[in-house]
FIGU-861056 format. One line per 2 residues: number of its first residue (from 1); for each residue y, z, x of N, C-alpha, C. Coordinates in steps of 0.02 Angstrom, whole numbers, padded with zeros to 5 digits, always signed. Each point is the difference from the previous one (the first is absolute). Layout:
BEGIN
NUM> Y:Z:X:Y:Z:X:Y:Z:X ~ ...
END
This chain:
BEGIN
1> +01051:+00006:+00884:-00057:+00044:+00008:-00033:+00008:-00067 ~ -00062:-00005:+00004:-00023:+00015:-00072:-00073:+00052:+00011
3> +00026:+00034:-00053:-00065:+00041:-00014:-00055:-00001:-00034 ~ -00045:+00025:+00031:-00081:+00016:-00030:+00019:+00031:-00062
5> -00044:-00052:-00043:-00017:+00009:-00080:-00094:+00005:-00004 ~ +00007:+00067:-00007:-00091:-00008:+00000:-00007:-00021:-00083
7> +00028:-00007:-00046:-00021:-00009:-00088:+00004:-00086:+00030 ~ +00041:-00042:+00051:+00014:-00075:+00007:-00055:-00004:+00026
9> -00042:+00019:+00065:-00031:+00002:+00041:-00079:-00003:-00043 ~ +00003:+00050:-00050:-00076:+00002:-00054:+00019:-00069:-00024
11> +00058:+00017:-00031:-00015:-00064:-00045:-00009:-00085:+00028 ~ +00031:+00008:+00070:-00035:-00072:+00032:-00057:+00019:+00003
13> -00040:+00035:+00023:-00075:+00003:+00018:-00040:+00003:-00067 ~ +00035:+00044:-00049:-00045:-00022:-00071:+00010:-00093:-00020
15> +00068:-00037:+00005:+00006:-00068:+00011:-00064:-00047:+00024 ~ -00031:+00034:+00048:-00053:-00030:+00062:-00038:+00008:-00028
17> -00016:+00040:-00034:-00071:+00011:-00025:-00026:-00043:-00079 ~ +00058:+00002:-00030:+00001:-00015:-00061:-00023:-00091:+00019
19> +00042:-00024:+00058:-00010:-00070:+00036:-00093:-00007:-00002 ~ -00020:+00072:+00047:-00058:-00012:+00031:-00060:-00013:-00043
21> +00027:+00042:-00058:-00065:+00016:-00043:+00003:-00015:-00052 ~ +00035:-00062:-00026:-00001:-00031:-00053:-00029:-00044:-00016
23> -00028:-00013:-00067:-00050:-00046:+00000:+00040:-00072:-00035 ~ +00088:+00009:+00013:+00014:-00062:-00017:+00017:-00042:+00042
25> -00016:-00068:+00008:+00043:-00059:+00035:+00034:+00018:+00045 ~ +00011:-00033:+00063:+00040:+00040:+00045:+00078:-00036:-00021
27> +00050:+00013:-00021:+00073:-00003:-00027:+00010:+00016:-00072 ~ -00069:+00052:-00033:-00017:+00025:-00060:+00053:+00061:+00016
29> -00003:+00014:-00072:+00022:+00086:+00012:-00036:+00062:+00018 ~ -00027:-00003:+00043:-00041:+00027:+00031:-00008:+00069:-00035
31> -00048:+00008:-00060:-00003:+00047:-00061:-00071:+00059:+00063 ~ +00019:+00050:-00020:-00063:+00051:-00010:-00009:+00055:-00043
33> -00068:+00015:+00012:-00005:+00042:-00071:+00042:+00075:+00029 ~ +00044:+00043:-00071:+00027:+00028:+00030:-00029:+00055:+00013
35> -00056:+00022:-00006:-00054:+00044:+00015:-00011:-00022:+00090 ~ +00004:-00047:+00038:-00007:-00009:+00054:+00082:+00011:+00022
37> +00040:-00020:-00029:+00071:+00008:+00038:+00005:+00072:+00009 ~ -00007:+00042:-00057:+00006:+00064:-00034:-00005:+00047:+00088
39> -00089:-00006:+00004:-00037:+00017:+00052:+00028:-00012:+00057 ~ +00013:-00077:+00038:+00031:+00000:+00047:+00069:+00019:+00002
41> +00055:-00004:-00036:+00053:+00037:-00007:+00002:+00064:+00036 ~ -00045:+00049:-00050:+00009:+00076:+00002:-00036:+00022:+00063
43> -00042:-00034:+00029:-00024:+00001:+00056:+00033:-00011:+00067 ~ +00041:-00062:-00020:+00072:-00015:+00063:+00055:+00059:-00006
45> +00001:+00006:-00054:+00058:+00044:+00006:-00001:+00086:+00011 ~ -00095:+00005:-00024:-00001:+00067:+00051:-00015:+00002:+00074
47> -00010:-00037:+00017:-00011:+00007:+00085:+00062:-00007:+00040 ~ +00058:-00025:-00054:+00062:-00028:+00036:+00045:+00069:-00005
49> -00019:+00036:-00037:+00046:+00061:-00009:+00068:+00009:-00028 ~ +00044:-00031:+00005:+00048:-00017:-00013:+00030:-00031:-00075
51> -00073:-00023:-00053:+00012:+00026:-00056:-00025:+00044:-00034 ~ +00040:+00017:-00054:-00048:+00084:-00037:-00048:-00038:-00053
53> -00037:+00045:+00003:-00052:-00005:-00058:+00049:-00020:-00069 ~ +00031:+00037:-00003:+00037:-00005:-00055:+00049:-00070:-00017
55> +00022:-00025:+00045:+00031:-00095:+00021:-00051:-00023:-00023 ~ -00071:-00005:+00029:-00043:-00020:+00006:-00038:-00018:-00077
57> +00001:+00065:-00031:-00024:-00012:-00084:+00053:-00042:-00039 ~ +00055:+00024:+00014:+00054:-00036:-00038:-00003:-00074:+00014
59> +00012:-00028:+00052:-00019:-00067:+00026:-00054:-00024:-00038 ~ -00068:+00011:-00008:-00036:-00017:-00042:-00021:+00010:-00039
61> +00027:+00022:-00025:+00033:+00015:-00084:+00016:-00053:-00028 ~ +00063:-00023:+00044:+00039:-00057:-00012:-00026:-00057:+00008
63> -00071:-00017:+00037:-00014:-00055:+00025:-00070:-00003:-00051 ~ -00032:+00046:-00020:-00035:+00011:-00038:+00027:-00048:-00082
65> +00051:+00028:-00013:+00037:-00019:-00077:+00003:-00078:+00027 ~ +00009:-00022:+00050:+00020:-00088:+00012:-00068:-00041:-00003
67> -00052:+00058:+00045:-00068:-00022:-00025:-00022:-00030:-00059 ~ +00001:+00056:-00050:-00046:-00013:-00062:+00055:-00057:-00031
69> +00034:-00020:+00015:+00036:-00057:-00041:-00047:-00082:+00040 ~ -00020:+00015:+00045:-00039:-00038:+00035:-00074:-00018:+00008
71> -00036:+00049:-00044:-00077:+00018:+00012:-00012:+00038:+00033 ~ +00008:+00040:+00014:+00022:+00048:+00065:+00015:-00029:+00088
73> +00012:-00057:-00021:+00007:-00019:+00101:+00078:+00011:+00003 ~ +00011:+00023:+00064:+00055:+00013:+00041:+00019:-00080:+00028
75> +00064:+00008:-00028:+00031:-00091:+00036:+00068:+00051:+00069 ~ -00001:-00050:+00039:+00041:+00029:+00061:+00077:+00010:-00022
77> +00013:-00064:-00080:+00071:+00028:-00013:+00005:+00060:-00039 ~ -00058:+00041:-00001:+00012:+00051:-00048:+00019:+00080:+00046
79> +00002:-00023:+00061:+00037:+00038:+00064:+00044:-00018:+00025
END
């Protein structure tokens, strides 16, 4: 039996997106700016309820610091 992980559940769907809306090569690392991840993130994860605001900053916090080592794009291994 396995259980619902809504933080697994964002983070496949942030996965999808990062796919959708990248402007690299398709088997690229599908980079976005993290000003767009940022947005859709905090956006998935308030409608989903189930994380706090407070997960939520911390998480990109963390994904933020992996950013700027990058130019600011979000790579999918940085989740």
């Amino acid at each position: 039996v396995s259980c619902w992980n809504p933080l697994q559940s964002l983070l496949s769907s942030m996965k999808q997106a990062c796919q959708i809306l990248t402007r690299d090569q398709e088997g690229g690392a599908a980079r976005i700016p993290f000003e767009t991840f940022s947005f859709l993130y905090s956006y998935l994860a308030s409608i989903d309820g189930e994380i706090s605001e407070t997960e939520t900053e911390a998480f990109l916090e963390g994904i933020k610091e992996q950013a700027e080592k990058h130019y600011g794009m979000v790579l999918i291994r940085h989740f």
